[in-house]
C-alpha positions in Angstrom: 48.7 19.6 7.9 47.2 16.2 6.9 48.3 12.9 6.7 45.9 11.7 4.2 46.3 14.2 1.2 48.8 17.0 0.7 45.6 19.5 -1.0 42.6 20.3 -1.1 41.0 22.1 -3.4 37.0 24.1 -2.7 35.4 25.6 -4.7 31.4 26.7 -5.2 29.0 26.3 -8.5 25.8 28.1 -9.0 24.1 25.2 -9.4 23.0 21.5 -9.0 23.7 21.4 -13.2 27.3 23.4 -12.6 28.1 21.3 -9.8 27.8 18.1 -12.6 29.6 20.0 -14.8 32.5 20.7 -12.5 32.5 17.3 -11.3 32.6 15.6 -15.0 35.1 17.9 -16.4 37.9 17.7 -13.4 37.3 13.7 -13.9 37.5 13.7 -17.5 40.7 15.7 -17.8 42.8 14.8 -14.8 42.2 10.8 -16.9 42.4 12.6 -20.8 45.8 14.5 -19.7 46.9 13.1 -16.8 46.2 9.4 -16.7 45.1 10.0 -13.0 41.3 8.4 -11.9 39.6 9.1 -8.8 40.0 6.7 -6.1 36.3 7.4 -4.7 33.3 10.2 -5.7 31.1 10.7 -2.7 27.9 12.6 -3.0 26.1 13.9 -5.9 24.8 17.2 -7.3 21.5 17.3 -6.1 22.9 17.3 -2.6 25.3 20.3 -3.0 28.3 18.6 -1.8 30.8 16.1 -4.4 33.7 15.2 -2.8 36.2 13.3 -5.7 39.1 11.8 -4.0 42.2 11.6 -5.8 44.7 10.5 -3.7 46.9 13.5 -2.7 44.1 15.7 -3.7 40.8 16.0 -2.4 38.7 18.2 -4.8 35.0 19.6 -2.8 32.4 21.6 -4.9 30.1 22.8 -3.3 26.7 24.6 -3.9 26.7 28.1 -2.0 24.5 27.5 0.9 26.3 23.8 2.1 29.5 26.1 1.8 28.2 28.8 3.6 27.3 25.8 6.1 30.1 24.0 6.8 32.4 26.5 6.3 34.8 23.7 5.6 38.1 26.5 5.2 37.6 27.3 9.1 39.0 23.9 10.0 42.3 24.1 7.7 42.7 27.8 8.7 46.2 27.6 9.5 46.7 26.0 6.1 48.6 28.2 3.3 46.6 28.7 0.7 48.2 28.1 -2.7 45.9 29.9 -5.1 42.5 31.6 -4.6 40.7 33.0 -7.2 37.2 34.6 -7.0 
């Protein structure tokens, strides 16, 4: 579906403080367990978007009303999702 990474994960946080946390944590263990760093972070909590950039996995968290927004699952629709959780 994309040439550029092969997943994507979105997900929301309550919060501009659980948006941090999300984004510090997914950092901090993919390098602790993994040895993997982002290539690039783009935007910050206070904005309600992060975008961390991992190579072949793009990790979004969001802040409920920019995901309500751009609805960003509409434009992989035909993509399979792998796990949803709720």
């Amino acid at each position: 579906m994309s040439l550029f990474a092969d997943y994507f994960v979105v997900c929301s946080a309550a919060s501009e403080r659980q948006i941090g946390a999300i984004l510090r944590d997914a950092i901090e263990t993919l390098r602790n367990e993994h040895g993997v760093r982002p290539l690039r972070v783009e935007g910050e909590a206070s904005s309600g978007w992060v975008l961390i950039d991992f190579g072949d996995v793009i990790v979004h968290v969001f802040g409920a009303e920019q995901r309500a927004y751009y609805k960003l699952e509409e434009l992989w629709s035909e993509a399979v999702p792998l796990v949803r959780m709720q």
